[in-house]
GUDRENGU-500733 format. One record per residue: y, x, z of N, C-alpha, C, O, CB in turn; residue in three letters. Coordinates in steps of 0.05 Angstrom, whole numbers, plus 5000, padded with zeros to 4 digits. Glycine has a CB too. Layout:
N
YXZYXZYXZYXZYXZala...
! end
This chain:
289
075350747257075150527238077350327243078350267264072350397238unk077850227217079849937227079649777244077249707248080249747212unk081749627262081749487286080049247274078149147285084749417298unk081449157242080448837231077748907219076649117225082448677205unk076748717203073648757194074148827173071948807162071448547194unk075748907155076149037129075149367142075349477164080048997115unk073549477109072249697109074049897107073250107115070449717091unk076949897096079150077096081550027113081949807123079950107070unk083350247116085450177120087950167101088150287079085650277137unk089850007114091549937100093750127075095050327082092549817120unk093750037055095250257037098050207030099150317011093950287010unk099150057045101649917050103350187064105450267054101149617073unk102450277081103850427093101550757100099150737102105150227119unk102650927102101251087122099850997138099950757144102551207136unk097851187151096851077171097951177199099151397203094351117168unk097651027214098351097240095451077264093950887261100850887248unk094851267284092551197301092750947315090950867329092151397322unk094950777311094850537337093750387313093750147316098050397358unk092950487292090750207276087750327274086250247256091950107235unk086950507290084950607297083150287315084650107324085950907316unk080350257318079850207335079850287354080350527352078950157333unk079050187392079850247403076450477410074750427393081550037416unk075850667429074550677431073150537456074550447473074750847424unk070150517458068950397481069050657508069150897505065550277471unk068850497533069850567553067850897561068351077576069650287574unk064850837534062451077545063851337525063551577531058150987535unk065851237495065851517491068751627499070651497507065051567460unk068851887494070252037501072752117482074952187489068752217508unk071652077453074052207435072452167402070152217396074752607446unk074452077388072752047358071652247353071752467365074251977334unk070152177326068352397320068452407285067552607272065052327335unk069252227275069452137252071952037238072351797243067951987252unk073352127223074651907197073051987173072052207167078451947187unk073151667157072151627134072651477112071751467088070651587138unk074051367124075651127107076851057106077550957128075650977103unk078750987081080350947058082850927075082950767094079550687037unk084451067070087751057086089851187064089651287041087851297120unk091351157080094751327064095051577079096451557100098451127068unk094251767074093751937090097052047097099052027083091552157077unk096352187133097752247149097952487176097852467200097952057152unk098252667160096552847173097152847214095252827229097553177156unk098852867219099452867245098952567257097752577278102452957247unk099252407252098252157251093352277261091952257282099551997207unk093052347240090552347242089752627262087552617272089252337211unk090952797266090953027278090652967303088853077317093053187274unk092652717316092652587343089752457348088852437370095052357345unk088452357322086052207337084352417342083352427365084451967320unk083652647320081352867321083253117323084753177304079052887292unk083253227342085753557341083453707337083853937329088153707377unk081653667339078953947328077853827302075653937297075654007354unk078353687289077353647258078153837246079654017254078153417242unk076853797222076153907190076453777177075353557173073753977180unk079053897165079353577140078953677114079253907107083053387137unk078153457098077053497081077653237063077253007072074453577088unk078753277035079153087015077553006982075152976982081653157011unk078052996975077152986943079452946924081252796931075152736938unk079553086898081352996874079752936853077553056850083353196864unk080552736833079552746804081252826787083452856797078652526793unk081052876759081952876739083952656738083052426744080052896721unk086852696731088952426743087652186716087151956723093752536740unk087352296687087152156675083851946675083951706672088052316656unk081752076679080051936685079651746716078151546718078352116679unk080751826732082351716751083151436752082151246765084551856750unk085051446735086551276718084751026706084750796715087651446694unk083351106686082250946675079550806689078550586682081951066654unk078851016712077150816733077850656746076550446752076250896751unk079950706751081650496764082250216760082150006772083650576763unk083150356731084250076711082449916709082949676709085150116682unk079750016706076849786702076749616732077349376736073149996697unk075649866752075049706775076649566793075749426811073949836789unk079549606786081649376799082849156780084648986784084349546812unk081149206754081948996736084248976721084948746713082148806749unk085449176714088849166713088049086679089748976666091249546722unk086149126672086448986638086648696640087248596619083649046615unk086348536658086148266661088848166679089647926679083148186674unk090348416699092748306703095248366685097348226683093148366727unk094648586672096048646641096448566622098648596612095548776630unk094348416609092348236593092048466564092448426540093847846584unk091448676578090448936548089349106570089549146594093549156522unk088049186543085849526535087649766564089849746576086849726482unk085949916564087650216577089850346550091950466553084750536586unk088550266530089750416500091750306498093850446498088350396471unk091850046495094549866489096449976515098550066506093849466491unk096250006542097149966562098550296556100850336565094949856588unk097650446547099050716551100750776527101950986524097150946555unk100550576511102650476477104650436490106750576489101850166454unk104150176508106450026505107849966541109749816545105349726485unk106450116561107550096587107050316599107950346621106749906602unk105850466589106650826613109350926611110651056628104751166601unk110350836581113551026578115250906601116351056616115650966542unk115450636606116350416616116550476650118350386665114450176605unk114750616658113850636687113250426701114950396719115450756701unk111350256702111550026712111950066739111150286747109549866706unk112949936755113049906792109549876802107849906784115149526804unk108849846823106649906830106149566835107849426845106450146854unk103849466827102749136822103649106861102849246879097949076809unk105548866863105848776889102948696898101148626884107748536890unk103048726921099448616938096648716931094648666945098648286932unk096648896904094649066890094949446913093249546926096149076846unk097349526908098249806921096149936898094350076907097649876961unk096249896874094850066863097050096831098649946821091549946863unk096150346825097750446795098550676796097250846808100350306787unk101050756783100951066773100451296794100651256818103851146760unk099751486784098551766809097551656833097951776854101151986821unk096151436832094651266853092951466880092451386902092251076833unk092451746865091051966887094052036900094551946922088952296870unk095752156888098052286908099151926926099451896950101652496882unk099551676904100551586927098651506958099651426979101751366915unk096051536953094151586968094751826996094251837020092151646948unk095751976976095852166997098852177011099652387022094852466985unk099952027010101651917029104451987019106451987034101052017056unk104352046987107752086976108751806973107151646963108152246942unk110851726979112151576962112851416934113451566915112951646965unk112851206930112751106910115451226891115351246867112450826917unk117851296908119451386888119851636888122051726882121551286888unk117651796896118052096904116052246881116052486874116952156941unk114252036872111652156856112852316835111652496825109451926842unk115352256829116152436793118152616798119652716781117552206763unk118352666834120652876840118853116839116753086852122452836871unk119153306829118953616828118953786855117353896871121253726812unk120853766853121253936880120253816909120253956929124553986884unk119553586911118653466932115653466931114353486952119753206934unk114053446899111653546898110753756903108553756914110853516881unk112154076898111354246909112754276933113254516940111054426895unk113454136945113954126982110553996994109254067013117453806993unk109953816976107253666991105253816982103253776997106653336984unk104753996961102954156960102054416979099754466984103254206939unk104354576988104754657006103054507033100854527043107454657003unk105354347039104054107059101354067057100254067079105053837055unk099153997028096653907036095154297038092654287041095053607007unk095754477036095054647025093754697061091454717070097454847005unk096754697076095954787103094454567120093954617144098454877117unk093754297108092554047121090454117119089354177140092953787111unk089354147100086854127090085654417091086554637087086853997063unk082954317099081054637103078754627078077054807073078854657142unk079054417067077954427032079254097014079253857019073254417032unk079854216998080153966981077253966949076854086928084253996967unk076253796959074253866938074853676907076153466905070953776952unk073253866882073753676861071653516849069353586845074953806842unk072753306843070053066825069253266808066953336809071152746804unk070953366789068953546764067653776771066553896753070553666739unk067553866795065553996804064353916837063954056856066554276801unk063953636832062453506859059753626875059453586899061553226851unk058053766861056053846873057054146887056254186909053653856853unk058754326876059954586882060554506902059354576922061854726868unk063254286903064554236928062154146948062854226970066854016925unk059954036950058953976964057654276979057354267003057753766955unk057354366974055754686977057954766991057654837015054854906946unk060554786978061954927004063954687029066054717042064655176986unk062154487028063254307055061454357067061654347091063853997056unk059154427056056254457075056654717086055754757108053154447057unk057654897075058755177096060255147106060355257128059655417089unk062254977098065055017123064354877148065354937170068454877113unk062154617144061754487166058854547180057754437200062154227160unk057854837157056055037181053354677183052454537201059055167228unk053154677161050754377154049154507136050054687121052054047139unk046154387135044354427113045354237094046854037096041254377119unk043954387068044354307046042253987047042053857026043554567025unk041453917065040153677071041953397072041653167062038953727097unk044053527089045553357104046853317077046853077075047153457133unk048053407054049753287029048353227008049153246985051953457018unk045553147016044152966995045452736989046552597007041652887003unk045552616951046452446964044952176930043652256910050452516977unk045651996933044751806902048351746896050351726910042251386908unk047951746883050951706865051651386866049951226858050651806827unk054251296878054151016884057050926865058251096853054350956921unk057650666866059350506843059550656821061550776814062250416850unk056650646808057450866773057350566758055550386758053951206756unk059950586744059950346728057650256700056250426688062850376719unk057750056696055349986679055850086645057950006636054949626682unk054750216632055650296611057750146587059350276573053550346604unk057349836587058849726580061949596589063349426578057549636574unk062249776618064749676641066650006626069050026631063349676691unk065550176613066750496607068750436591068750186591064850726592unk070850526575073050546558073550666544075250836551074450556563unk072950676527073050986507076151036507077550846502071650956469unk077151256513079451206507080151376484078251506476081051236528unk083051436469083451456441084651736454085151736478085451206420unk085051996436086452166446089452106447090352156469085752386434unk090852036433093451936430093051826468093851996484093851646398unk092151576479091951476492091651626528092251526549090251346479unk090451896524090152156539091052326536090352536547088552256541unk093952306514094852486509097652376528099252506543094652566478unk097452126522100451976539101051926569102951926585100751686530unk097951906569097451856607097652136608099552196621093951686624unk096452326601097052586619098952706618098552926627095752766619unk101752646608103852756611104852556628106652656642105152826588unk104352256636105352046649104452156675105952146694104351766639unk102252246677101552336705101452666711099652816721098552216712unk104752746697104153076700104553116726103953356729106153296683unk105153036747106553086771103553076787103353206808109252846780unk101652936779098552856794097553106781096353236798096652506786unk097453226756095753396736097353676756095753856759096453356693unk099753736768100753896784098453926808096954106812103553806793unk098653696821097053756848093953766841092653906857097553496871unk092753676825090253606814089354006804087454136812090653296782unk091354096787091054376777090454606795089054806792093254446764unk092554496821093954766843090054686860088054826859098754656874unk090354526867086754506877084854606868083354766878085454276876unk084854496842081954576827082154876818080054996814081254376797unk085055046813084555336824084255386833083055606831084955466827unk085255216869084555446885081355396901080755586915087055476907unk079455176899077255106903075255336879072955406884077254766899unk077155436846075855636829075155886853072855986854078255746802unk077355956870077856186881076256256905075256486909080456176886unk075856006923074755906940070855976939069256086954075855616938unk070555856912068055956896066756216893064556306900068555916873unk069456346878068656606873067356746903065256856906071256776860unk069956676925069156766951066156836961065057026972070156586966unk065456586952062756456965061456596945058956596948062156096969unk062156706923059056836902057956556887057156336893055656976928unk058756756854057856646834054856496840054156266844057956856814unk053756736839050556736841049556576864047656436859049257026844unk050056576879049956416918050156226905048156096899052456446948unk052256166898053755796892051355706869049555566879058155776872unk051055746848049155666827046255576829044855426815049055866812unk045355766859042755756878042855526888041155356885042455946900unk044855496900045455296926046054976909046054736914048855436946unk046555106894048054766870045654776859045054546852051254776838unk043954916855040254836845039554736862038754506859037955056839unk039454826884038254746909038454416911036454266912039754886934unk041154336911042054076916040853946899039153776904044754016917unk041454006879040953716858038053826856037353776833043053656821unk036553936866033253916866032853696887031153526881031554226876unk033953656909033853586937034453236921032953046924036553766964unk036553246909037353056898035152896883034652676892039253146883unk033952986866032152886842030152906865028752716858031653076808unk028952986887026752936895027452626913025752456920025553216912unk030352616917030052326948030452156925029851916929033152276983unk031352226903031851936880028351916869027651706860034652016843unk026652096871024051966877023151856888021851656881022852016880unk023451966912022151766932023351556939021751376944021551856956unk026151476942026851266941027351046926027250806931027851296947unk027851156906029650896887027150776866025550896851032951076862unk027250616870024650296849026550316823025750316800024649776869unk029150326831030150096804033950126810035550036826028549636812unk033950316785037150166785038049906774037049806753038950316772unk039549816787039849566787042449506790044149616804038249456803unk042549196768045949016785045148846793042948756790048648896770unk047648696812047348536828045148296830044448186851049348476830unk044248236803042648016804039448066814037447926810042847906775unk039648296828037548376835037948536862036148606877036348506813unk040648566866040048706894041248526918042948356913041449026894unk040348566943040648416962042148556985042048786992038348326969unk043448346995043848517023045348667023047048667006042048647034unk045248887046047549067052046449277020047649487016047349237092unk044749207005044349416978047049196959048649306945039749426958unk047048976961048748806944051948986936053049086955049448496965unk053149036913055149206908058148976912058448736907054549366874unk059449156921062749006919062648726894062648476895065549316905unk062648946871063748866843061148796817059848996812065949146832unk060748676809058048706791058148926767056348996752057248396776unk061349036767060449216739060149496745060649686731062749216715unk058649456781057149686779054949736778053749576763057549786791unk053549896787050749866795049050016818049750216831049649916774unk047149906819045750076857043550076853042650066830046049896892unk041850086878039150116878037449976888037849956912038550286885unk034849836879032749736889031449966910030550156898030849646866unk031149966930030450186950028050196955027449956951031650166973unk025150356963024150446978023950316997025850377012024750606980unk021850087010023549997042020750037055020049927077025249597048unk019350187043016950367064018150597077017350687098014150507047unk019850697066021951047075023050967083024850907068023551277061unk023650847121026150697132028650857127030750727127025750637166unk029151197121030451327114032451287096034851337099029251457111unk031251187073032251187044034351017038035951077020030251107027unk034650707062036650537060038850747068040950677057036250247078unk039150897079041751047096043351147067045851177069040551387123unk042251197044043351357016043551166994043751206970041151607005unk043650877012044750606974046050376995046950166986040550376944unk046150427016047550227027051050137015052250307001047350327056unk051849977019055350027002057150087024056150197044057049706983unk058350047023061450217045062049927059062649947082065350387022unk062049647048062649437073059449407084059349267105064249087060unk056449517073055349567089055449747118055149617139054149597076unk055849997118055850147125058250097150057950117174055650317103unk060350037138062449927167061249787183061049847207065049737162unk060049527167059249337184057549477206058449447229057849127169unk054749657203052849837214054249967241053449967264052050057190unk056650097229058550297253060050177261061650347270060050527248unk061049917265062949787278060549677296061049667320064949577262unk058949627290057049557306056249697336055949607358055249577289unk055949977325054950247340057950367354057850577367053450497314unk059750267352062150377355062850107380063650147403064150427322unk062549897371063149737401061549667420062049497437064149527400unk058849847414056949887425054149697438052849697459058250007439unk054249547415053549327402050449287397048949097400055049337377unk050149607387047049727371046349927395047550087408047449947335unk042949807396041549967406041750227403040250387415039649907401unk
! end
């Protein structure tokens, strides 16, 4: 985890391990990354040389427009996502100084360059590159699949990737967007729709491996597992004006959960992510019982 009390690391640069915390003197060797970096593979290889890495992609264009809501860019823009792909995708804007957020925001995530994102030949150099990094790249539009096969590769019950669905924006925070408007961003982000495609085939392929029929079981399985802990746990979805505490969300135009607080269990599956640091920075400087 980060040295400072911020829940991520920095997207300014790559990451490097000397912005690792340090570890305490009882353990021996990390056990975990989880959060938010510019990814680097040798860089992160040095902290865990026996990991499993493992990523996520979305759809570049819906992506996009999540983005645009939850970092606000209609209010540093002062327009719509619609207007914004009229009249500033042709344009390429530079990336918002002190934001590090904007076009192909997943590849620059994954540690390309800001002036490298619309080179060709350097994209399929890094595809290559994440192809042999990564021992799954899973996809949002098929999030429960991918979960089924992280739960084999990491040899886990289908227990362990239970999960409640966290920052789903509030129905009136969504954007309808215009096709014209998805028709412009996804040629604006063909170079992301490259790496986003070469994945989600080969996670198709990955699938087949594992059996049609297996996988369809196993993705029943889950979201049964699913709909049973969102029984027992969850009172109430809810926004902020009702939730407390480490349940309290970043941003209000999302939403979370009134919890269960007879199932001491149940807080572990709505907590938020500067909860959850706070929890393991805790346990990590060895802090917690």
């Amino acid at each position: 985890m980060p040295k400072d009390n911020s829940w991520m690391f920095t997207h300014k640069m790559p990451f490097k391990s000397s912005m690792a915390a340090e570890l305490t003197p009882e353990d021996q060797t990390y056990h975990l990354f989880t959060f938010h970096s510019k990814w680097n593979y040798f860089e992160m290889k040095n902290l865990l040389p026996e990991a499993i890495f493992s990523t996520i992609l979305r759809d570049p264009v819906n992506c996009f427009e999540s983005m645009y809501v939850y970092m606000n860019l209609q209010g540093r823009y002062k327009m719509d996502i619609n207007e914004f792909a009229r009249k500033n995708a042709s344009t390429n804007p530079s990336r918002l100084e002190g934001w590090n957020v904007g076009k192909s925001q997943q590849l620059y995530g994954l540690g390309i360059p800001e002036e490298l994102l619309d080179n060709s030949y350097y994209i399929d150099k890094k595809i290559n590159d994440f192809d042999r990094e990564f021992d799954l790249v899973m996809i949002a539009e098929y999030f429960d699949e991918s979960l089924v096969m992280l739960a084999d590769i990491m040899c886990w019950n289908l227990r362990e990737v239970r999960y409640l669905k966290q920052n789903v924006r509030k129905k009136e925070k969504k954007i309808a967007m215009s096709r014209e408007t998805v028709e412009i961003l996804s040629e604006w982000l063909s170079k992301e729709y490259q790496v986003y495609n070469y994945f989600k085939a080969k996670l198709e392929m990955a699938m087949d491996r594992y059996g049609r029929e297996r996988l369809e079981k196993d993705v029943a399985k889950l979201r049964e597992m699913n709909r049973k802990l969102r029984e027992e746990c969850v009172l109430q979805v809810a926004d902020n004006s009702l939730l407390k505490g480490e349940f309290k969300m970043v941003l209000d135009i999302v939403e979370g959960y009134v919890i269960n607080s007879t199932i001491p269990w149940c807080a572990d599956f709505a907590r938020t992510e500067p909860a959850y640091f706070n929890l393991l920075k805790k346990k990590q400087t060895n802090s917690l019982d």
